[in-house]
C-alpha positions in Angstrom: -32.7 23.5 26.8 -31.5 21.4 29.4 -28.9 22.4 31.7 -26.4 19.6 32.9 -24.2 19.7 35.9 -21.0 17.8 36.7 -19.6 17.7 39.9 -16.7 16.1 41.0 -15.8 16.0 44.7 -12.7 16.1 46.7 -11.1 12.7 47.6 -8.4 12.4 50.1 -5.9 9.6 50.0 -4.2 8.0 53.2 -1.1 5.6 52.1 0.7 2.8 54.5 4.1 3.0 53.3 7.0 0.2 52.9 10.4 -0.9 50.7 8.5 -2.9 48.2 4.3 -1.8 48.2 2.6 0.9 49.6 -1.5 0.3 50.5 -4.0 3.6 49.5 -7.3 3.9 51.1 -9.6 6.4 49.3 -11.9 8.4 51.3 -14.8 11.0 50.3 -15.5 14.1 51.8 -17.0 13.2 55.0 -13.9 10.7 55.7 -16.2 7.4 54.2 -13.9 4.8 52.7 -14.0 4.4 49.0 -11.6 1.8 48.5 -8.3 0.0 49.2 -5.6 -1.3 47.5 -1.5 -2.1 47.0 0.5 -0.4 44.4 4.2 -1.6 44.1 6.4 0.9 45.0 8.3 1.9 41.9 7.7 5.3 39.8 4.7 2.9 37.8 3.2 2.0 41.2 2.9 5.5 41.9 1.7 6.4 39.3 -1.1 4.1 39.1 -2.0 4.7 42.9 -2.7 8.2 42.0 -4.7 7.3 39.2 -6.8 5.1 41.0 -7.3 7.8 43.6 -8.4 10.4 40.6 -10.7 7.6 39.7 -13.1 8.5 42.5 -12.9 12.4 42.3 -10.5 15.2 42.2 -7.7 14.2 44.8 -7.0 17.8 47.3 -5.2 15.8 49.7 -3.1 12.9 50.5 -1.3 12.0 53.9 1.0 9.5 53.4 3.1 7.6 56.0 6.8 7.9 55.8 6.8 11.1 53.7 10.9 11.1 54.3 11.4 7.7 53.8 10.1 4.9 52.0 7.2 7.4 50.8 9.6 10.0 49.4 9.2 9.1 45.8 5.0 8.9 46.1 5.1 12.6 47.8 7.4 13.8 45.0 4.9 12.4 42.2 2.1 13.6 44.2 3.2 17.4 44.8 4.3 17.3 41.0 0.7 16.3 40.3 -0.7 19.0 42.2 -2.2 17.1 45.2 -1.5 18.4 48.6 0.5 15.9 50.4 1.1 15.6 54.4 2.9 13.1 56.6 0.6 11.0 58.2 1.8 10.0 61.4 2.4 6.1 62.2 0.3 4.5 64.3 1.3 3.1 67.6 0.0 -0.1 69.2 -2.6 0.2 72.1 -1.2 -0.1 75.4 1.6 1.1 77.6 4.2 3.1 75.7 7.4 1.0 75.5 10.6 1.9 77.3 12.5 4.9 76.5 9.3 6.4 74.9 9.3 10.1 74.4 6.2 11.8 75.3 5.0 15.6 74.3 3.5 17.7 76.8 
C-alpha cells in the first residue's frame, strides 16, 4: 500500500490599501512572491482576495496597510476567516524626512 502525503504550506499576504481597490501580493514561507493582484474593495473583493490567497496554501498571516482605515472591512473578513491579520506599516519615500516629521528614539 502506498502511502500519500499532502502538504500545504503557510502563505502570508501583504495588501496595499485604498477607497476603491486594494493590491495583494502572496508570498511563501521564505517571503518569495507568489503573485499579485487588485481586488475591488467591496465585501465581494474581499472575499475573492482571500480566496486567491488560499489558492496558494493555507493563509497564517496577513499584514495589511491601513488596518483602521480603508482596510477595516478586509481585516474584519480576514480575522472572521481565521487568518491572523497585522497592520503593515506604510512606506515612506527615500530621502530626507519632510518637515514636521516625528521621529522615534
Amino acid at each position: 500500500m502506498a502511502l500519500t502525503i499532502v502538504g500545504t504550506r503557510a502563505i502570508t499576504g501583504g495588501v496595499d490599501t485604498h477607497a476603491d481597490v486594494h493590491v495583494a501580493a502572496a508570498l511563501d514561507p521564505i517571503g518569495g512572491l507568489l503573485g499579485v493582484r487588485e481586488f475591488p474593495a467591496t465585501a465581494a473583493g474581499y472575499g475573492r482576495l482571500l480566496s486567491w490567497l488560499g489558492g496558494f496554501g493555507t493563509v497564517c498571516l496577513a499584514g495589511i496597510e491601513g488596518a483602521g482605515s480603508y482596510g477595516a472591512g478586509l481585516a474584519r473578513r480576514g480575522t472572521v476567516a481565521g487568518v491572523r491579520v497585522v497592520e503593515a506599516g506604510r512606506v515612506r519615500p527615500a530621502g530626507p524626512p519632510p518637515p514636521g516629521h516625528v521621529r522615534s528614539a
